[in-house]
Structure formats: C-alpha cells, structure tokens
BALOBA-1460 file (C-alpha; in Angstrom, 3 decimals):
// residues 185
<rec num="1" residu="x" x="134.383" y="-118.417" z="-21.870"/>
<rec num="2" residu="x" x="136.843" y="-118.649" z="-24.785"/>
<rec num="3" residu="x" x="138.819" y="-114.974" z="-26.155"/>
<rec num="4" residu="x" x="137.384" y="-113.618" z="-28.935"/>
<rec num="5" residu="x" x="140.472" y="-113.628" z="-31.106"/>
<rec num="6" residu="x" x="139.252" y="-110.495" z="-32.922"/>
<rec num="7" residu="x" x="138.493" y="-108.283" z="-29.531"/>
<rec num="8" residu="x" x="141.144" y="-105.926" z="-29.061"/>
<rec num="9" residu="x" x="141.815" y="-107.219" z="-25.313"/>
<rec num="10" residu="x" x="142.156" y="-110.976" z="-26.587"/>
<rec num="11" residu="x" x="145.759" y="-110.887" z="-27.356"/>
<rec num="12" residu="x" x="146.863" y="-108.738" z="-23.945"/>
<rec num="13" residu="x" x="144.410" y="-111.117" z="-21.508"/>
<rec num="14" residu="x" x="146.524" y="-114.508" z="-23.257"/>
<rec num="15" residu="x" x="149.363" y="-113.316" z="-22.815"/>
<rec num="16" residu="x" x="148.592" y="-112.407" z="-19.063"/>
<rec num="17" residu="x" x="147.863" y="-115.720" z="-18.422"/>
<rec num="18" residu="x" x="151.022" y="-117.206" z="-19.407"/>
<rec num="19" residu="x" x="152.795" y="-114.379" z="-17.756"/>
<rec num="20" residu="x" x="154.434" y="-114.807" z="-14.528"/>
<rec num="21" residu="x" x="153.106" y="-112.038" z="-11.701"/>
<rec num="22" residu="x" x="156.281" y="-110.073" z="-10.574"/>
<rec num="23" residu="x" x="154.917" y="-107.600" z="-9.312"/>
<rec num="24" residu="x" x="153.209" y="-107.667" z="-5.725"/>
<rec num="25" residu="x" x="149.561" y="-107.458" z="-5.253"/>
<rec num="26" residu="x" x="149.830" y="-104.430" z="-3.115"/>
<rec num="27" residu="x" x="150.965" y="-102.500" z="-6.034"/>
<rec num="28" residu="x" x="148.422" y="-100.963" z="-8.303"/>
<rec num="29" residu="x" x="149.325" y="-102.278" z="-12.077"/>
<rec num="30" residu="x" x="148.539" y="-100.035" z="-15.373"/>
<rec num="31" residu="x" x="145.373" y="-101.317" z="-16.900"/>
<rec num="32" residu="x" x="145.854" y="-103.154" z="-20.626"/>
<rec num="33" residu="x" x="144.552" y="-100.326" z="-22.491"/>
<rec num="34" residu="x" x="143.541" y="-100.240" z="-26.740"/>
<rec num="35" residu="x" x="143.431" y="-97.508" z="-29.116"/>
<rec num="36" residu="x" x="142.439" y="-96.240" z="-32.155"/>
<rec num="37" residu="x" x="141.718" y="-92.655" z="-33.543"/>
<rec num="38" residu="x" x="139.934" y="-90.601" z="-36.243"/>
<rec num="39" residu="x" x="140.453" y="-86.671" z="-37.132"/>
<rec num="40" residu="x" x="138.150" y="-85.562" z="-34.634"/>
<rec num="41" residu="x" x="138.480" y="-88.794" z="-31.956"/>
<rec num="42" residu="x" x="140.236" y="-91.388" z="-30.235"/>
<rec num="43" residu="x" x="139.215" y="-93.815" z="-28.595"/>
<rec num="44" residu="x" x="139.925" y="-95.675" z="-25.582"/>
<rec num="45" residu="x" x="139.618" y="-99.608" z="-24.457"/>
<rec num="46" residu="x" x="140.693" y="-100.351" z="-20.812"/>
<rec num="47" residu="x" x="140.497" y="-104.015" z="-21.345"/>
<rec num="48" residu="x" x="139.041" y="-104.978" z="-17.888"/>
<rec num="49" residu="x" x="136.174" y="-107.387" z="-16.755"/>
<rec num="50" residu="x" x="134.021" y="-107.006" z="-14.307"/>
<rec num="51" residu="x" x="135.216" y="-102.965" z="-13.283"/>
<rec num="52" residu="x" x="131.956" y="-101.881" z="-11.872"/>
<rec num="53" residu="x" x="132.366" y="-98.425" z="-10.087"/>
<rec num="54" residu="x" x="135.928" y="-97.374" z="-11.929"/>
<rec num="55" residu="x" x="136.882" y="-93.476" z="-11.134"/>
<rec num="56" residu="x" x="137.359" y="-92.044" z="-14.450"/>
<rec num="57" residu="x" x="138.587" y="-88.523" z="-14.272"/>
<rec num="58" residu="x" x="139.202" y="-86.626" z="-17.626"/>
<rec num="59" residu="x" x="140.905" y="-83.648" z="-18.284"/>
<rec num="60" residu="x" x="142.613" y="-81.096" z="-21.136"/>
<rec num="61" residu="x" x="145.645" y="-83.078" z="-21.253"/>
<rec num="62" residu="x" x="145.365" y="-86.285" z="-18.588"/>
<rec num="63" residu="x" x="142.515" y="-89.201" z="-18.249"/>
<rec num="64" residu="x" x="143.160" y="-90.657" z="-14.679"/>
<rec num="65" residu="x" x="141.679" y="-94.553" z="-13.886"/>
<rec num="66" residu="x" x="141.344" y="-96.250" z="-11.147"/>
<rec num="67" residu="x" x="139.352" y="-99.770" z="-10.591"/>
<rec num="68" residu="x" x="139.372" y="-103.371" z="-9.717"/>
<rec num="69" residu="x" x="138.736" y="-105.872" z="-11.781"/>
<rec num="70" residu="x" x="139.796" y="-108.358" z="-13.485"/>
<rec num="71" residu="x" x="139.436" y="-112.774" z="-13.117"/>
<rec num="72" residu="x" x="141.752" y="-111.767" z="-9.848"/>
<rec num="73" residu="x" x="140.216" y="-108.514" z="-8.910"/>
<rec num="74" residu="x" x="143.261" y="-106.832" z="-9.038"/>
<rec num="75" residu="x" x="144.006" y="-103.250" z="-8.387"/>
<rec num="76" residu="x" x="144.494" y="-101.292" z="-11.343"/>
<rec num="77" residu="x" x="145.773" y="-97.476" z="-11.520"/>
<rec num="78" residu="x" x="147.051" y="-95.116" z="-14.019"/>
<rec num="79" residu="x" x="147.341" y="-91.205" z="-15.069"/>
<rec num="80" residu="x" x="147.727" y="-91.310" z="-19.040"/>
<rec num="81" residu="x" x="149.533" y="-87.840" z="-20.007"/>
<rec num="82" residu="x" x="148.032" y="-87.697" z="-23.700"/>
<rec num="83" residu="x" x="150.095" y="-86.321" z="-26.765"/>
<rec num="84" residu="x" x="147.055" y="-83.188" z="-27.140"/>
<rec num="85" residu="x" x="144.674" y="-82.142" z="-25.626"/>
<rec num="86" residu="x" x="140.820" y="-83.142" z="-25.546"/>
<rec num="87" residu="x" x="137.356" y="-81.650" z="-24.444"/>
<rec num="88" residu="x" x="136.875" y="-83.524" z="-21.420"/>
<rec num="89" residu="x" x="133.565" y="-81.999" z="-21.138"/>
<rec num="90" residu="x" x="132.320" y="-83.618" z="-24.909"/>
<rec num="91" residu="x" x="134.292" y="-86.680" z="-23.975"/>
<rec num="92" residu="x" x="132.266" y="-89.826" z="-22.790"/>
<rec num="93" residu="x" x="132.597" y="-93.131" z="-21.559"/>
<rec num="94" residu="x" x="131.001" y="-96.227" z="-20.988"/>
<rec num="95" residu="x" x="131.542" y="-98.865" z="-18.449"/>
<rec num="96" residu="x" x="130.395" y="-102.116" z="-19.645"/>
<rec num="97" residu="x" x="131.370" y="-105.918" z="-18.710"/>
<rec num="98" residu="x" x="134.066" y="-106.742" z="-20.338"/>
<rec num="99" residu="x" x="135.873" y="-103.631" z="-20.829"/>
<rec num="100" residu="x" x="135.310" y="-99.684" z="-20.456"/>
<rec num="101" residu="x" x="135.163" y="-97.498" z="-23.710"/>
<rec num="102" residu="x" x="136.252" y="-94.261" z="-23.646"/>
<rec num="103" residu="x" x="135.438" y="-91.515" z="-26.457"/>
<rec num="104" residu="x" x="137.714" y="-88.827" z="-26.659"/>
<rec num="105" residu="x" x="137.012" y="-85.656" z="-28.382"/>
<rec num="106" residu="x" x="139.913" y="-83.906" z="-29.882"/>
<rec num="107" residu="x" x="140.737" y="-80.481" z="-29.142"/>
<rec num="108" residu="x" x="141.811" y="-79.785" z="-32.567"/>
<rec num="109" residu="x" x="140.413" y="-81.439" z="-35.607"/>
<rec num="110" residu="x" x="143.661" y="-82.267" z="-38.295"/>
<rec num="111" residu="x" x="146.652" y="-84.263" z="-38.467"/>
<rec num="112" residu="x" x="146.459" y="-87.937" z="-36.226"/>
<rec num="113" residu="x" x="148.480" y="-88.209" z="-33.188"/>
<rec num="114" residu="x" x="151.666" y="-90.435" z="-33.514"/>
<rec num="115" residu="x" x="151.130" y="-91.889" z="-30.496"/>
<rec num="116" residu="x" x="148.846" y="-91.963" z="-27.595"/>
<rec num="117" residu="x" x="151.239" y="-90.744" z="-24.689"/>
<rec num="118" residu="x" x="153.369" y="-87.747" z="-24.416"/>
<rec num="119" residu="x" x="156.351" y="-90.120" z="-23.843"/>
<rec num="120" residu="x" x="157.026" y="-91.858" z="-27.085"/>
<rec num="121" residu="x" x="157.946" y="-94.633" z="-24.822"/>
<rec num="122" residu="x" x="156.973" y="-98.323" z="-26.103"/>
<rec num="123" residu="x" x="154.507" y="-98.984" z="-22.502"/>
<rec num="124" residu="x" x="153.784" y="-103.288" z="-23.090"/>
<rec num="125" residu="x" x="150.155" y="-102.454" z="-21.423"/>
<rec num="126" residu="x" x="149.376" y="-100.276" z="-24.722"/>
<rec num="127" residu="x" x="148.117" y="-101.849" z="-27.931"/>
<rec num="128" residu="x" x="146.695" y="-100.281" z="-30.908"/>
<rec num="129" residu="x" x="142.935" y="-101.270" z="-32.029"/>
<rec num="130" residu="x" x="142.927" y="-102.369" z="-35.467"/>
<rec num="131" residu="x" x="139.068" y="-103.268" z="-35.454"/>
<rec num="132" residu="x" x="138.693" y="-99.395" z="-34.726"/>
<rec num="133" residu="x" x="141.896" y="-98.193" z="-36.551"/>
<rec num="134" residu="x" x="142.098" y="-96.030" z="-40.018"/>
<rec num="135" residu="x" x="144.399" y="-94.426" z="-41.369"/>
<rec num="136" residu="x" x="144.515" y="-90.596" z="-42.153"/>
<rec num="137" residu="x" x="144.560" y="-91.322" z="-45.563"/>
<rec num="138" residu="x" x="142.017" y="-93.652" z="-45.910"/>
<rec num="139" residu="x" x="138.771" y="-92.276" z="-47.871"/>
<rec num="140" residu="x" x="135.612" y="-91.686" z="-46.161"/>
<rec num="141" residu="x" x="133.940" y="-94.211" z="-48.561"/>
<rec num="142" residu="x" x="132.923" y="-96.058" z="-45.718"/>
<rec num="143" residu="x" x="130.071" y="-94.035" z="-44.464"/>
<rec num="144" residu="x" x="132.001" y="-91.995" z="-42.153"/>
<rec num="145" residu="x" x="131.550" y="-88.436" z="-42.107"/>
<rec num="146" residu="x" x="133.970" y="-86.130" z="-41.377"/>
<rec num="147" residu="x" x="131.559" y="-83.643" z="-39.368"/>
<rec num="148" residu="x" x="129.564" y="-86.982" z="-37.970"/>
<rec num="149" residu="x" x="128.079" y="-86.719" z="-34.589"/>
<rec num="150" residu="x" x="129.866" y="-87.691" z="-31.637"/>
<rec num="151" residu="x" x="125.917" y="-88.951" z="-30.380"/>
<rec num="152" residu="x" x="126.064" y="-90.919" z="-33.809"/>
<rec num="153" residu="x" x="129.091" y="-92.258" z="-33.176"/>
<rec num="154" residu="x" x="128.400" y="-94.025" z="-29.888"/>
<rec num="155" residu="x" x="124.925" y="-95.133" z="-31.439"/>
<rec num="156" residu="x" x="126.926" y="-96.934" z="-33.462"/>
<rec num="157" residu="x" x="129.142" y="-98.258" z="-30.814"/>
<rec num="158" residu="x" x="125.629" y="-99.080" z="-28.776"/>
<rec num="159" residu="x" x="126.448" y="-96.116" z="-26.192"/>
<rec num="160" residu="x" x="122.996" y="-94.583" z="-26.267"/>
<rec num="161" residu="x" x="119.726" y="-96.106" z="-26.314"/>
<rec num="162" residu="x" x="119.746" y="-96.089" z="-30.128"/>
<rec num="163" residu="x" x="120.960" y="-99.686" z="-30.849"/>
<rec num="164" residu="x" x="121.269" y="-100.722" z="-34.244"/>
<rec num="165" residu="x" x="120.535" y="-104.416" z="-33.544"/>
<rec num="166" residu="x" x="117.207" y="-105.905" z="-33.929"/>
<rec num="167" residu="x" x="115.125" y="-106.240" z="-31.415"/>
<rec num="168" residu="x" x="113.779" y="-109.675" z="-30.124"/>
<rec num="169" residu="x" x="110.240" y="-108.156" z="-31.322"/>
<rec num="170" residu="x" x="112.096" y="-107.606" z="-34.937"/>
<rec num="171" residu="x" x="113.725" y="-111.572" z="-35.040"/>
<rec num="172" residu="x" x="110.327" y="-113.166" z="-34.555"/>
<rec num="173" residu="x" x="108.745" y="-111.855" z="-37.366"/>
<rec num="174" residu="x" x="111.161" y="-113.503" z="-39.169"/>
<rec num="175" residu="x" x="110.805" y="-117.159" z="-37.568"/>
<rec num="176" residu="x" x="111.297" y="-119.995" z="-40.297"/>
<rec num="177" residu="x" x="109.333" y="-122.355" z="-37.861"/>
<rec num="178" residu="x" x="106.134" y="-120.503" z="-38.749"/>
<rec num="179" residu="x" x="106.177" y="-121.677" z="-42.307"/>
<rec num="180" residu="x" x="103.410" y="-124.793" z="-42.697"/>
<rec num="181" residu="x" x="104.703" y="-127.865" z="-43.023"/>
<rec num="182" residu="x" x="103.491" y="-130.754" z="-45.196"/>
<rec num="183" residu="x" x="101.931" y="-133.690" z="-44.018"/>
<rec num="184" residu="x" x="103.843" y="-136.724" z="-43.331"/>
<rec num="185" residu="x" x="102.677" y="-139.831" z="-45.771"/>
C-alpha cells in the first residue's frame, strides 16, 4: 500500500524505512506522534498501524501510551508531560487502523501552546499536523466555531456514528449506468 503523501504519518513512516534500527528491540521506542491545535483543542496522531488494544491513560497534565504495532510489531511506550493542562475526563480518543486520534480538551480556552511538551526540546518522533493546523490568527471564516461542540468536532473527524460521507444507499441513486442507452444501428 503506497503513503499517502498528504497523511500526517507519511513523511515519519519513509523516513523509518530508510533509517537504520539502533536501538534494540527489547527497548520500548516513543511512538511517531502528530499535532495540531485550536483555542479550545489539540489534537493528537500516534502514527501507528495495526495498535489494537493500546493503554491510553490521560490525565491533567500527562497522556501515557503504550502498544504494539507497527509493519514489525514493535513495542512502543511513552509518558508525554504536556505544556497545560487538559480535561482528561472531556478528552477522547479513537483507535483506528492506521493510526490512533486523540482529542484533547484544553483546560483553559485562550492563547495556543508553543509547543506540545513541557520541555521545549526538538523530540525527532514529534511532527506538527499541517492538514489539522491553524493559526491563532486565522479567521473563523471557515465554518469553525469558536464555542463548536467537541461531539461536532469528532463527527467531523468520523468519531461518532454521525459520518458525513454518503452512504452506499446515497451513491446508487446516483448511478450513471441507469441512464437508457440508445440502440446500436
């Protein structure tokens, strides 16, 4: 299956691959992880396949991961100390196949966070979501409300059972084959 050269993960799972493995299996490696953030949000990509039963454990100032996964079903393992706090209890996430989403609730709506981390250290496993990002100072003209939902919100991101996309019932309706043909001479 070829990287989508748009997803977020894309650029991190390439550059794995070309990457020699230094450090031993037994060690548990810090998944490749993308963010992005509103006023009231941030969000969280750990950029692993095939994680089926991670332990996600979120608190006030810590999110805690644990999972295999991965083309090599590696071990993965890391306690993220974030710059603020959030509300782990309106916080969600989503395990899916190719990745597991994470939507964290700030504790404070206002200014963005300048980085993810506590430690404004440069960590190569941490990559910033441009499909997701915008800027503080960008307009709402977009649709985006500043009071919006959080249940809206992952609607949008296909969270809860209110997909936006059609439905296979919707597409057929809409069949070009249906329209009558002429008759061949």
């Amino acid at each position: 299956m070829a990287a989508n050269p748009l997803h977020p993960c894309s650029t991190y799972l390439r550059s794995q691959d070309q990457t020699p493995n230094i450090m031993s299996t037994a060690q548990t490696l810090p998944p490749p992880v993308a963010w992005a953030q509103r006023k009231h949000l941030v969000f969280l990509t750990i950029c692993l396949e095939d994680c089926h039963s991670p332990t996600i454990n979120m608190e006030e100032n810590k999110i805690y991961f644990k999972g295999t996964g991965g083309t090599e079903k590696k071990d993965y393992e890391y306690t993220y100390d974030l710059y603020k706090e959030i509300d782990p209890e309106k916080s969600r996430s989503f395990v899916r196949d190719r990745n597991i989403e994470l939507i964290l609730v700030k504790k404070e709506d206002g200014p963005f966070w300048p980085h993810l981390l506590k430690q404004k250290v440069k960590q190569h496993w941490l990559k910033v979501d441009f499909s997701r990002w915008k800027d503080e100072d960008d307009s709402d003209d977009e649709g985006e409300d500043q009071n919006q939902d959080l249940e809206e919100v992952m609607r949008q991101m296909g969270g809860l059972g209110g997909d936006s996309r059609p439905s296979l019932d919707d597409l057929e309706d809409e069949d070009s084959d249906d329209e009558d043909l002429p008759d061949l001479e």
